[in-house]
Residue frames as a rotation matrix with the C-alpha (Angstrom) as fourth column:
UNK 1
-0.581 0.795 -0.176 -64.09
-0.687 -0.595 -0.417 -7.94
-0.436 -0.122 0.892 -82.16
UNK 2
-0.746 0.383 0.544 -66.74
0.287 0.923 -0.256 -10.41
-0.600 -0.035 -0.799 -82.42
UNK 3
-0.802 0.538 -0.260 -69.39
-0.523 -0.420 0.742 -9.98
0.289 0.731 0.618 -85.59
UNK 4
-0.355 0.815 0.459 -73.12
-0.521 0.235 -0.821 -10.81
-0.776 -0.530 0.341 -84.93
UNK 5
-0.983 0.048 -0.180 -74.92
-0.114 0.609 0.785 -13.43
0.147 0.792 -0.593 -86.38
UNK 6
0.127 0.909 0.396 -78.67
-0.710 0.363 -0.604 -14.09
-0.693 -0.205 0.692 -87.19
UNK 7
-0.997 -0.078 0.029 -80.46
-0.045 0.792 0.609 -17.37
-0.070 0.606 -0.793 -89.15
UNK 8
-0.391 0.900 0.195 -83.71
-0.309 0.072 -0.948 -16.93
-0.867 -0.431 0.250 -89.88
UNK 9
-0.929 0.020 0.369 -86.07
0.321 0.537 0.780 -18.98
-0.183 0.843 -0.506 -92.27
UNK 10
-0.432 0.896 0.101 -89.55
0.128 -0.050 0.991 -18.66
0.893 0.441 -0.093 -93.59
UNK 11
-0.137 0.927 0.350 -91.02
0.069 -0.344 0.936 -19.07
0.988 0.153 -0.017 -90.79
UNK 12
0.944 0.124 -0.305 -88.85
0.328 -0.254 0.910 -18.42
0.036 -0.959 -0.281 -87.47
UNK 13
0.487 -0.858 0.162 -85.61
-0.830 -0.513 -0.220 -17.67
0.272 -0.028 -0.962 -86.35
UNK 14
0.472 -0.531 -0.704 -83.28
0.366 0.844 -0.391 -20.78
0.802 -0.072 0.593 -86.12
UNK 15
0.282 -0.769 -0.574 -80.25
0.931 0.364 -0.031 -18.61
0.233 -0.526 0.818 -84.29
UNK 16
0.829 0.191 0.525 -78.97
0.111 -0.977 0.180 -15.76
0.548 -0.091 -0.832 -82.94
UNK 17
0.647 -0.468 -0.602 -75.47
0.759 0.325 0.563 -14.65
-0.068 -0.821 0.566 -81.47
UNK 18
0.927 -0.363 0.091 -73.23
-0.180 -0.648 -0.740 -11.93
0.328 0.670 -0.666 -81.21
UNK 19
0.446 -0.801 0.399 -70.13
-0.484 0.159 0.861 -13.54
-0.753 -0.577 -0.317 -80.38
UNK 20
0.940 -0.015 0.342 -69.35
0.217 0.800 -0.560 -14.96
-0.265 0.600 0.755 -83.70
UNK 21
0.091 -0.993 -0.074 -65.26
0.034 -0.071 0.997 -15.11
-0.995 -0.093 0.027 -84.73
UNK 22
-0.653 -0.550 -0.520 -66.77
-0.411 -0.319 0.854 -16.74
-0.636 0.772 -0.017 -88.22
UNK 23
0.428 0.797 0.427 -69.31
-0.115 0.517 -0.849 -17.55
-0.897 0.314 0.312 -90.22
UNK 24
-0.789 -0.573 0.224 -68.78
-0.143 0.525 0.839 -20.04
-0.598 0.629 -0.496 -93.05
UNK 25
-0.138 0.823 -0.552 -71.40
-0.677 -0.485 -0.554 -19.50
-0.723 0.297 0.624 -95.87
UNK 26
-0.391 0.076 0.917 -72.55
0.714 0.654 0.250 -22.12
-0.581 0.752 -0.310 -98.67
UNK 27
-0.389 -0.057 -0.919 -72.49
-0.402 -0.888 0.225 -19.59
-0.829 0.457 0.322 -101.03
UNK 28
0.836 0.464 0.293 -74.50
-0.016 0.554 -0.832 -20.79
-0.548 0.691 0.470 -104.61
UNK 29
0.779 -0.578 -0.243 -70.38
-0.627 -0.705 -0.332 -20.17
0.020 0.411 -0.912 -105.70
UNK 30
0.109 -0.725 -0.680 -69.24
0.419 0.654 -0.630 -22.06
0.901 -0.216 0.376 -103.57
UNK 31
0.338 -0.042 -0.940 -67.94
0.932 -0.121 0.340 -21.50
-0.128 -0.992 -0.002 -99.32
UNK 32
0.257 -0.179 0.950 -67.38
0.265 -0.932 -0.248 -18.32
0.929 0.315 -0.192 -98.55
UNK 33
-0.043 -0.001 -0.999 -66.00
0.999 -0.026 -0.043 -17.19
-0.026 -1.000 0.002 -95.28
UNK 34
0.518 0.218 0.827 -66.87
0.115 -0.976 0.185 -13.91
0.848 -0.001 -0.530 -93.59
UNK 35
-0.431 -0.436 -0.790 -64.71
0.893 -0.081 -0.443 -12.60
0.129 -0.896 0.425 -90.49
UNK 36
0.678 0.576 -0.457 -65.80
0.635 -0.772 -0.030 -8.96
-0.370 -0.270 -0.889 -88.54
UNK 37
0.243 -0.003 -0.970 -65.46
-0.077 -0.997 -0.016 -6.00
-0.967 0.078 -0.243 -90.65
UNK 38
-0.356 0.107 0.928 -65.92
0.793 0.560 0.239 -7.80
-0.494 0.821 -0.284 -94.03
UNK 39
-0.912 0.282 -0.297 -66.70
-0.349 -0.915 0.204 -5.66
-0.214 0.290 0.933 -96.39
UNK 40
-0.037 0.983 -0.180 -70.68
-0.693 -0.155 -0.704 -5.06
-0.720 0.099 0.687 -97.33
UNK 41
-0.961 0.124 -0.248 -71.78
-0.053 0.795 0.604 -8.71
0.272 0.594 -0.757 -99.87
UNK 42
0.318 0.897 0.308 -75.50
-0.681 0.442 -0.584 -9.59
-0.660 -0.023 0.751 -100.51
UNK 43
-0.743 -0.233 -0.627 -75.55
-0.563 0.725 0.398 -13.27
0.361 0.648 -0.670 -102.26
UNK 44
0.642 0.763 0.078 -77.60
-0.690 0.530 0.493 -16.19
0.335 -0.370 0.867 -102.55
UNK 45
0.279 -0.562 0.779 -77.44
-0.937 0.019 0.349 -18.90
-0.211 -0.827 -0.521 -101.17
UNK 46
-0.052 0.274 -0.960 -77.03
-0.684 0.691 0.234 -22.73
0.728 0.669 0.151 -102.31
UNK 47
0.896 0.443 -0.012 -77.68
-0.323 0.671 0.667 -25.81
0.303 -0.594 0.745 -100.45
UNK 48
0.186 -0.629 -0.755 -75.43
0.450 0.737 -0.504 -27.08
0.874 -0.246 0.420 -97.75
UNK 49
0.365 -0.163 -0.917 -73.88
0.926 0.164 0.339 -26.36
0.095 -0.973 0.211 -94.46
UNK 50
0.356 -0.131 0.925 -73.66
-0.131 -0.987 -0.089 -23.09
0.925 -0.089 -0.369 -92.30
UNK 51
0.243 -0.318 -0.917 -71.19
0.839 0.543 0.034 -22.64
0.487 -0.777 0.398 -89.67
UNK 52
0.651 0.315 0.690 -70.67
-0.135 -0.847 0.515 -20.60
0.747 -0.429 -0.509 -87.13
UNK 53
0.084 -0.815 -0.574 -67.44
0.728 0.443 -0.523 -20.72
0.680 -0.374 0.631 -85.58
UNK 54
0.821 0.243 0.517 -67.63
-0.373 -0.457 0.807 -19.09
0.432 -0.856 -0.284 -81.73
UNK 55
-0.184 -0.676 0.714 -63.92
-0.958 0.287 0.025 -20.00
-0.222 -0.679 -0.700 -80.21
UNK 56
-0.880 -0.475 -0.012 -63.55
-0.418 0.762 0.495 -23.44
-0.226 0.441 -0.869 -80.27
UNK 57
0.034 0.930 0.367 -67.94
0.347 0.334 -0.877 -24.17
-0.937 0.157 -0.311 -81.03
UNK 58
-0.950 0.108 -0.292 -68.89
-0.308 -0.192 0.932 -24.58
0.044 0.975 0.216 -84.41
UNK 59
-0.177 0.975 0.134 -72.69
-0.376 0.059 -0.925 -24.26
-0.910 -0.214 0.356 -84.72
UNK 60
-0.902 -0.410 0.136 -73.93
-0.017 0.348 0.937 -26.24
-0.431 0.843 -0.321 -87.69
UNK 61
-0.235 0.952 -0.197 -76.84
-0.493 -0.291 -0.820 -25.64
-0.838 -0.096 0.537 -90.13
UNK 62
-0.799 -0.431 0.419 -77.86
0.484 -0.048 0.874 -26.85
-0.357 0.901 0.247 -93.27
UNK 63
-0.235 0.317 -0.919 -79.53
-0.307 -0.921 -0.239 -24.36
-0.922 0.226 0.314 -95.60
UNK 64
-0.330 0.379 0.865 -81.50
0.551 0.821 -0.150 -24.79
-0.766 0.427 -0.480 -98.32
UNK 65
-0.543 -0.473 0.694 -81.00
0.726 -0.679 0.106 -21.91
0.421 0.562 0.712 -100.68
UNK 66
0.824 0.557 -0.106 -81.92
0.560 -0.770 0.306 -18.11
0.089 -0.311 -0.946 -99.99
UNK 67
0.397 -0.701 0.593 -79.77
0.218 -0.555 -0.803 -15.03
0.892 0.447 -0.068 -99.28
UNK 68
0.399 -0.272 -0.876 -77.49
0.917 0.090 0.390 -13.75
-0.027 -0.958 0.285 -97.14
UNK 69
0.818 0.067 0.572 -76.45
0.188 -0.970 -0.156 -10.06
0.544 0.235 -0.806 -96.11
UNK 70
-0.074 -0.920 -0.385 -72.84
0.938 0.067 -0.339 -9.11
0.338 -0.386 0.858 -95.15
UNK 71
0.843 0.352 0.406 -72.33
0.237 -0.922 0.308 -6.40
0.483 -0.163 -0.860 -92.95
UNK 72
-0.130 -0.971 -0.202 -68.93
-0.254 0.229 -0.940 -5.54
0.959 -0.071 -0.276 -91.21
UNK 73
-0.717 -0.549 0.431 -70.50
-0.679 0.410 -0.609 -6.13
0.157 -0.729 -0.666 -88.02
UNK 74
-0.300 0.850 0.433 -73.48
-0.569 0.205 -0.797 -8.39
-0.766 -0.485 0.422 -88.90
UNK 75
-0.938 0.037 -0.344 -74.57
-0.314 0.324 0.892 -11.36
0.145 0.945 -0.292 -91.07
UNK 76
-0.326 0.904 0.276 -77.97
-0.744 -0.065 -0.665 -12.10
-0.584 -0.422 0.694 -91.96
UNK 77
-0.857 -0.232 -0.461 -78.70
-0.513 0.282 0.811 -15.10
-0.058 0.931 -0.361 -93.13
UNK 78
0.007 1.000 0.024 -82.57
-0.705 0.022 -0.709 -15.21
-0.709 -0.012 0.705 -94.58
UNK 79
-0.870 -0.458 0.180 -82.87
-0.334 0.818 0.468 -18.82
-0.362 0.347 -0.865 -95.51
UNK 80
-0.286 0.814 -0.505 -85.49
-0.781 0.108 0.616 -20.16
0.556 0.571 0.605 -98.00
UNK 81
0.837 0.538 -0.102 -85.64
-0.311 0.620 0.720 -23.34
0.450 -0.571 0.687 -95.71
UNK 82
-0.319 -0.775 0.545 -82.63
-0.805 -0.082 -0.587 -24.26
0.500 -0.626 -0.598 -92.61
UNK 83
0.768 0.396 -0.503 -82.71
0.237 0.554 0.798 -27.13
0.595 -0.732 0.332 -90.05
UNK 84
0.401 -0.733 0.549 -80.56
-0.895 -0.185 0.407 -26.71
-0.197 -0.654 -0.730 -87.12
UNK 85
-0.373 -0.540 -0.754 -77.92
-0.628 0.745 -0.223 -29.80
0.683 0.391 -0.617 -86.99
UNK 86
-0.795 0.293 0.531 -80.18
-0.404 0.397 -0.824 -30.68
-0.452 -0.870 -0.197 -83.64
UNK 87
0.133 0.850 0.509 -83.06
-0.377 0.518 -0.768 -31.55
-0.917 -0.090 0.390 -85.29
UNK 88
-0.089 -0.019 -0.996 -82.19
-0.914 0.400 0.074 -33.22
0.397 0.916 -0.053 -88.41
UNK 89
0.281 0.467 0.838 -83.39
-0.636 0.745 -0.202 -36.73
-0.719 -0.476 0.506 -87.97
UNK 90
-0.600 -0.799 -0.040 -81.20
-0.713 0.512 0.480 -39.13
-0.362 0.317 -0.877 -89.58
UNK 91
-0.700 0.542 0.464 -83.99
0.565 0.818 -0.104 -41.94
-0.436 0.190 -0.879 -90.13
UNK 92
0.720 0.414 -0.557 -86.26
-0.117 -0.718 -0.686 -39.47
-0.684 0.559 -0.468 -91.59
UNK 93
0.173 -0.663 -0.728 -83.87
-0.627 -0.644 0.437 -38.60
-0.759 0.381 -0.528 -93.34
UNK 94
-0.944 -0.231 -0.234 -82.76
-0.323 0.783 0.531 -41.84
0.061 0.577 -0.814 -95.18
UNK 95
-0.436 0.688 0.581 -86.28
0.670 0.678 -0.301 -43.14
-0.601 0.258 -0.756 -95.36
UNK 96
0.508 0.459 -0.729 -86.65
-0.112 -0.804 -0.584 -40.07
-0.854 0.378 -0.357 -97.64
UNK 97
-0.473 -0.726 -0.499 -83.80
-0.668 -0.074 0.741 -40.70
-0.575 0.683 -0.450 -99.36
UNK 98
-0.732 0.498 0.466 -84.95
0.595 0.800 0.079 -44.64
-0.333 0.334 -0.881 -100.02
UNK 99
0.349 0.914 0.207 -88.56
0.571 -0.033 -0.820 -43.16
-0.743 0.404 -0.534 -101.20
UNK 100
0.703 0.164 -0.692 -87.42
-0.471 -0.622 -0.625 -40.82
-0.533 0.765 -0.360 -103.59
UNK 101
-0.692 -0.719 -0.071 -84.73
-0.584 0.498 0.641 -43.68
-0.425 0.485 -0.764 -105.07
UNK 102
-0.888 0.116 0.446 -86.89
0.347 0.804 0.483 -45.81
-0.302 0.583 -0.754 -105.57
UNK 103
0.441 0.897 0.021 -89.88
0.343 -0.147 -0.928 -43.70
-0.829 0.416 -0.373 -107.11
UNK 104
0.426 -0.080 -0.901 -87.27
-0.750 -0.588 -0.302 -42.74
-0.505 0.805 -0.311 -109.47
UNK 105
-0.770 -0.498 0.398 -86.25
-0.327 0.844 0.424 -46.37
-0.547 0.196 -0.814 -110.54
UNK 106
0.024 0.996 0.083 -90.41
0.149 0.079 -0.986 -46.81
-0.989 0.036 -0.147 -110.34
UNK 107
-0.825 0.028 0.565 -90.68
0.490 -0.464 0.738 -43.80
0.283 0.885 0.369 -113.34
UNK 108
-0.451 0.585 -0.674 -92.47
0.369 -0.566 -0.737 -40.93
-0.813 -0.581 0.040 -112.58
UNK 109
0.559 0.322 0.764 -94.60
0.802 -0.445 -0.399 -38.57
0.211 0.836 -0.507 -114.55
UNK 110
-0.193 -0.760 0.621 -92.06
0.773 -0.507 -0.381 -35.37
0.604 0.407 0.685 -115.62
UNK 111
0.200 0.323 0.925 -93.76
0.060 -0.946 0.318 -33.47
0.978 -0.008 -0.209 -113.49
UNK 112
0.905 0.268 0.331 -93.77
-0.413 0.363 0.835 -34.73
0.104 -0.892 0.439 -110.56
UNK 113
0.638 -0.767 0.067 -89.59
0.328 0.193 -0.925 -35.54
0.696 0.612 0.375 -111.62
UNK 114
-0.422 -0.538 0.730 -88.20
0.082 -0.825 -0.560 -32.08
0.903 -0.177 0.392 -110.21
UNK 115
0.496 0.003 0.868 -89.91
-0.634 -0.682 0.364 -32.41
0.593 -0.731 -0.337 -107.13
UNK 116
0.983 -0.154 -0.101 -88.30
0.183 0.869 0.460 -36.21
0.017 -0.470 0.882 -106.10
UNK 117
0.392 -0.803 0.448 -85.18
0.530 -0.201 -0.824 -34.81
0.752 0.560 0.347 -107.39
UNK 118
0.060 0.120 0.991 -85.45
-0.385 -0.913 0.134 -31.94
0.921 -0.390 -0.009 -104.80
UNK 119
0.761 0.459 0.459 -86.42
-0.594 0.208 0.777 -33.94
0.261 -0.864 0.431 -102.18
UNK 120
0.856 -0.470 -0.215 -83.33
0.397 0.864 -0.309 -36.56
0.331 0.179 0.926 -102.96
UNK 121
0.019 -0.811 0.584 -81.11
0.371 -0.537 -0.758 -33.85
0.928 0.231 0.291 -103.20
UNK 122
0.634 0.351 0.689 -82.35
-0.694 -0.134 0.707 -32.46
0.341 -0.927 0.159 -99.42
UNK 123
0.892 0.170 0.419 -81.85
-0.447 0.470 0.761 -35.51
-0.067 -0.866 0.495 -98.01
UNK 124
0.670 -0.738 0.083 -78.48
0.688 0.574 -0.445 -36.42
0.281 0.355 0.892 -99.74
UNK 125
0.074 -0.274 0.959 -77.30
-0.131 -0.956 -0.264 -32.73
0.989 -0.106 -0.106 -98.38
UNK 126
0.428 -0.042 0.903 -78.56
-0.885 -0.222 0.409 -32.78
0.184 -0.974 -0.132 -94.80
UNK 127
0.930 -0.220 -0.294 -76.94
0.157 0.962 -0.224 -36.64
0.332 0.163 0.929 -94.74
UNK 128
0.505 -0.797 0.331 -73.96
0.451 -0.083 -0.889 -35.45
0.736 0.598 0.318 -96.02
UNK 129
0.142 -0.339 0.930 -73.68
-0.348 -0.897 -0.273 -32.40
0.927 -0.284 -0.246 -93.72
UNK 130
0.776 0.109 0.621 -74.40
-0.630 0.092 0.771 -34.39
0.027 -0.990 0.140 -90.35
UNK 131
0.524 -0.847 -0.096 -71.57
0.826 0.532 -0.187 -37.48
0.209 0.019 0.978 -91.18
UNK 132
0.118 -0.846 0.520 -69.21
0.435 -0.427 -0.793 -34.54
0.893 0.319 0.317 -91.75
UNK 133
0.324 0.245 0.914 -70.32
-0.483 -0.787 0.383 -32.55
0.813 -0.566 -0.136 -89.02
UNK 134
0.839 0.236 0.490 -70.29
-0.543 0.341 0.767 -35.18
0.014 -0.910 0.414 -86.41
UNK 135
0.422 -0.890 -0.170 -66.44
0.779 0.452 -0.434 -36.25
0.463 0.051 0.885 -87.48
UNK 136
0.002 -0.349 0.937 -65.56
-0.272 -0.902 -0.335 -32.08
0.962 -0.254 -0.097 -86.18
UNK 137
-0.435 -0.456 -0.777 -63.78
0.853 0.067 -0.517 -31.66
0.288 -0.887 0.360 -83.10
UNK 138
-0.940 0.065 -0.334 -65.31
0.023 -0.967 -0.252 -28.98
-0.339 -0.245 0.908 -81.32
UNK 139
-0.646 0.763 0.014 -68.92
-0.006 -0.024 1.000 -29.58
0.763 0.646 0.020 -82.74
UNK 140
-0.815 0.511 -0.274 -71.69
0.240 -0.133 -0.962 -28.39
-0.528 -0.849 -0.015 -80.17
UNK 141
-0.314 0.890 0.329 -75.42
0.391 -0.195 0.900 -28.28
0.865 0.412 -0.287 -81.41
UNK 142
-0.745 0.503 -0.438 -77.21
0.564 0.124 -0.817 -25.86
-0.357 -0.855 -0.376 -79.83
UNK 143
-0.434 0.709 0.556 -80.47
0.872 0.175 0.458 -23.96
0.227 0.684 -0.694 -79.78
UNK 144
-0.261 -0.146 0.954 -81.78
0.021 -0.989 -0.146 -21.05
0.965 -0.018 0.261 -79.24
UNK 145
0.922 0.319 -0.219 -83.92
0.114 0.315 0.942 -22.54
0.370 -0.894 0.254 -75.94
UNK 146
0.410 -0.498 -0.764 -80.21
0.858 0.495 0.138 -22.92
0.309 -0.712 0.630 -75.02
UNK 147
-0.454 -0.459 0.764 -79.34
0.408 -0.869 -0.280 -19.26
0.793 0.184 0.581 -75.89
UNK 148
0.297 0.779 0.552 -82.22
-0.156 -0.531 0.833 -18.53
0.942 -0.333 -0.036 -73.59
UNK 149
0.562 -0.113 -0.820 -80.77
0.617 0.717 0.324 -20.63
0.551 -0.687 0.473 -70.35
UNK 150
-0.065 -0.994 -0.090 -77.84
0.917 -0.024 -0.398 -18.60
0.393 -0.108 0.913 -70.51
């Protein structure tokens, strides 16, 4: 029995499917897996990589804290900010990284600290997650446009 899955951030939906086998959670705990008929779990979330394991497809997100709702046949997972693994943008990416290295090397004012941090951390995350992601057998990026085809 397959368990349904949503992803939705601030300020759309990212994903939708009910055919999920498993969803792998970046719990703020640490990973957490969830199979169908889990028992009931609200948590936040912490930064890093949602998966969605459909038979041999693993959908890949990364997530940028918020919560998730366990249900036994439904996870919801209401992200503070998500990117699909399609649209992360790898050069973006690292020319984010580079700016926020070297404005901390620079010296900021303290305020203005915690958000380069943030931003470092982001891009050292979604990095991370795509290298890893794109070493997975079975890795398929898709979107909802593709959910729609079908």
């Amino acid at each position: 029995m397959p368990i349904e899955v949503e992803v939705v951030s601030r300020v759309r939906e990212l994903y939708h499917t009910d055919k999920a086998d498993m969803v792998i959670i970046p719990g703020s705990e640490g990973e957490m897996g969830v199979l169908p008929n889990h028992a009931l779990l609200l948590s936040t979330l912490g930064f890093g990589e949602l998966r969605i394991v459909e038979g041999e497809d693993i959908v890949s997100f990364v997530v940028y804290g918020g919560v998730v709702d366990v249900r036994p046949d439904k996870v919801t997972v209401l992200a503070d900010d998500a990117e699909s693994l399609y649209e992360l943008d790898m050069e973006q990416i690292e020319a984010a990284r580079e700016r926020a290295r070297q404005l901390m090397e620079e010296g900021v004012a303290e305020d203005e600290r915690a958000h380069i941090v943030q931003e470092l951390r982001r891009a050292e995350i979604a990095a991370k997650v795509h290298q890893r992601a794109m070493k997975r057998p079975g890795q398929r990026i898709r979107t909802l446009e593709d959910e729609d085809e079908a």
